[in-house]
C-alpha positions in Angstrom: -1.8 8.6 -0.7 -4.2 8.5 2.6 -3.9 11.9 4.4 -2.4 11.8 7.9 -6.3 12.6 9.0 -7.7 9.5 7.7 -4.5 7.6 9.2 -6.3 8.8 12.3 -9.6 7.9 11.8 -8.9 4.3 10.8 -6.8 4.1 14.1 -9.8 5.0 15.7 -11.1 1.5 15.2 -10.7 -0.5 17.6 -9.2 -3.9 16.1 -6.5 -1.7 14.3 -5.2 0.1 17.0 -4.7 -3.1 18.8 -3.6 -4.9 16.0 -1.0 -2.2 15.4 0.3 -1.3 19.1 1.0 -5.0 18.7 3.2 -5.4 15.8 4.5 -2.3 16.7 6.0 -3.5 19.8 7.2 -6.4 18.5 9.4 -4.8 15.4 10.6 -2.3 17.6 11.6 -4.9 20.0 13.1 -7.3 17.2 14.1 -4.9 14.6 14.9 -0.6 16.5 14.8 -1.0 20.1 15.9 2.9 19.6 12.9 3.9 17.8 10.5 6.0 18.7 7.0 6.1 16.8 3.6 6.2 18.2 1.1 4.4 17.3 -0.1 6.9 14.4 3.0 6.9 12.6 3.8 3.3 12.9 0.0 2.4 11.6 1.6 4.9 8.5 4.6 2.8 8.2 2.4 -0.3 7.3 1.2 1.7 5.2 4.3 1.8 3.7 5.0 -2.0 3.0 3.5 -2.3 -0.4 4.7 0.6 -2.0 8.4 -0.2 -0.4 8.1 -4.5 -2.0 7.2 -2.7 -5.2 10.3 -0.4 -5.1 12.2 -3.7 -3.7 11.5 -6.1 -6.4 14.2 -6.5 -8.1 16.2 -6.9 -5.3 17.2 -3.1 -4.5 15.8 0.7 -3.9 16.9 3.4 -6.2 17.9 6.8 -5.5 14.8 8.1 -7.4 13.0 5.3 -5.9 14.1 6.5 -2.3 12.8 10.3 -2.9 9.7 8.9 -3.9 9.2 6.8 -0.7 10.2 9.7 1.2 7.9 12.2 0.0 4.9 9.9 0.8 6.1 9.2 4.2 5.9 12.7 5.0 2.6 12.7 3.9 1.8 10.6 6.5 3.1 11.3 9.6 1.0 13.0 12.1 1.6 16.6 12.7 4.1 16.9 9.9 8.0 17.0 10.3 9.1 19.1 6.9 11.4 21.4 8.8 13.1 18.3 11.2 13.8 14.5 11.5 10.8 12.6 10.2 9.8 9.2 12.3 8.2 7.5 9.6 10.8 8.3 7.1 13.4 7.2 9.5 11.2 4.2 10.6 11.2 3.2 6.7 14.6 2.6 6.6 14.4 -0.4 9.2 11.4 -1.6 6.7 13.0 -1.7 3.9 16.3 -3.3 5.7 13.9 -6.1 7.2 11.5 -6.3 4.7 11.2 -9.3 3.5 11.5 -10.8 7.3 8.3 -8.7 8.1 6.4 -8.7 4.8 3.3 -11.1 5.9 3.0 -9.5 9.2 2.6 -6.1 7.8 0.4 -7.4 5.0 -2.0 -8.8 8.2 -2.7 -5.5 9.2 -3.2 -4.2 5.8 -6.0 -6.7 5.0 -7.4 -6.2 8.8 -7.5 -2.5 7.8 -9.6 -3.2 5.0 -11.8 -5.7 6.0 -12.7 -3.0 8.9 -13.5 -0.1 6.7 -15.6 -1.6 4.0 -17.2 -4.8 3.4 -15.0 -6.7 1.3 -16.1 -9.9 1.7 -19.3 -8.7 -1.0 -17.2 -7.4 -3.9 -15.3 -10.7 -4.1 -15.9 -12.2 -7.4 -14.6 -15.3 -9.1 -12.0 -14.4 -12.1 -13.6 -12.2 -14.7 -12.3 -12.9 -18.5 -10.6 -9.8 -18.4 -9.2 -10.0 -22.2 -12.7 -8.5 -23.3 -13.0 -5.6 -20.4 -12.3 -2.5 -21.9 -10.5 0.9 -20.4 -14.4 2.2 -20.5 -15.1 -0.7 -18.3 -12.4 0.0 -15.9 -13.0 3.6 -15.4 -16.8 3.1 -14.7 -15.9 0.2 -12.4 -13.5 2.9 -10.4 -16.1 5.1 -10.0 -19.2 2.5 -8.5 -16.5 0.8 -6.4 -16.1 2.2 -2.6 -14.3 5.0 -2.1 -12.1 3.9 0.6 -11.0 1.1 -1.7 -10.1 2.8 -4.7 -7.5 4.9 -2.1 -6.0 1.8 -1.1 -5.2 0.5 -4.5 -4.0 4.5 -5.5 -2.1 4.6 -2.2 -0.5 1.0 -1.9 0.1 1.1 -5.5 0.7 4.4 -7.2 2.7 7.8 -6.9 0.0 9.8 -7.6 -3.6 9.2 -6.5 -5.3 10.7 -9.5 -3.5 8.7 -12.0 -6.1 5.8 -10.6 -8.2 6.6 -13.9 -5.0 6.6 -16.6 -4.1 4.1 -19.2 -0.8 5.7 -20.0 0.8 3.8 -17.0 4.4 1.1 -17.4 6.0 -1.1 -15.3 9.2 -3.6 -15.2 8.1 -7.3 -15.1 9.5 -7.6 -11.5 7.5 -4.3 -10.0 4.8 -6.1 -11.9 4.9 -9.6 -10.6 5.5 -7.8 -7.0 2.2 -6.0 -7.4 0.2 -9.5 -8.5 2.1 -11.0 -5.2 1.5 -7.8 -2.7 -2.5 -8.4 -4.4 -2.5 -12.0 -3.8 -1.5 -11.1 -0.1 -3.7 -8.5 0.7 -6.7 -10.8 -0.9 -7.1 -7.7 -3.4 -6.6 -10.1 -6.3 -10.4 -11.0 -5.5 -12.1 -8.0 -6.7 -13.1 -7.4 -9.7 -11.0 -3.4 -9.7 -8.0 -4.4 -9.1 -8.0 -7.2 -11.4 -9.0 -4.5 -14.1 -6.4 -1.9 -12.8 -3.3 -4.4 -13.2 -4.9 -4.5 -16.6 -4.1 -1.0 -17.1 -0.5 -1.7 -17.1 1.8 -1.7 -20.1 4.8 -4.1 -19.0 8.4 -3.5 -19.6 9.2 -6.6 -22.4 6.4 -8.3 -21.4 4.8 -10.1 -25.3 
């Protein structure tokens, strides 16, 4: 998961922190006119999104699924809030209520984020026959793609970072099928590495 210090430095970029003070306004307005996040934490909340459609996709969040969510929020808020009331945890709640309402707006910011912190635009392949790439191939692709977006992938997408490089990885179809969607969104589905990483997957009753 991103570190509340590189929260900050993306939010140093000018397009994001507009981009976000925006939104932010606007859920807070439609969504918790009582809420009270800066721009830091609400920048973290996007953040959020795709983990929380992953945990939504079939339709509900889990206790377990809820700890989880939880303990990667706290990562991310900005000065840390272990001993008292956490904003982005408590922000994540409205999120997960209104997801589905605020989904493509939140993805927007995602894909701005990107696009302003590497150049995406030149890894952007056609589809690769994936059927011949091997786990060898994938974990040498990991390591000669950009830095920034292999913690995109591990933060959007999995509970720990360093199980980026791990075949030993399953999923339900629906998590699945949320992940190819939340890809397709977020123009990820493009690259050659994250094509190969939902490859890693071994899907729940999936032939």
């Amino acid at each position: 998961m991103f570190t509340e210090y590189e929260i900050d430095t993306m939010m140093e970029i000018r397009e994001i922190q507009q981009a976000t003070f925006e939104l932010k306004k606007y859920f807070i307005k439609s969504e918790a006119p009582y809420l009270e996040l800066n721009d830091h934490d609400f920048f973290s909340l996007v953040m959020m999104a795709p983990t929380i459609g992953i945990a939504k996709a079939d339709g509900k969040v889990t206790l377990f699924e809820e700890l989880a969510l939880n303990k990667k929020a706290r990562k991310l808020s900005k000065g840390g809030y272990f001993m008292k009331k956490d904003p982005v945890v408590y922000g994540m709640k409205f999120m997960i209520d209104k997801y589905e309402d605020w989904e493509d707006n939140f993805c927007e910011i995602l894909n701005k984020a990107m696009h302003m912190t590497f150049d995406m635009k030149t890894l952007e392949i056609t589809e690769v026959p994936l059927e011949a790439v091997t786990y060898e191939d994938y974990k040498r692709q990991v390591l000669k793609s950009p830095y920034i977006l292999i913690r995109f992938i591990a933060s959007f997408f999995l509970e720990h970072d360093e199980d980026i490089i791990n075949k030993k990885r399953t999923i339900g179809q629906s998590e699945y099928r949320s992940m190819l969607k939340i890809g397709e969104k977020l123009g990820l589905n493009k690259l050659k590495v994250f094509q190969m990483f939902c490859k890693t997957f071994d899907v729940k009753g999936l032939q």
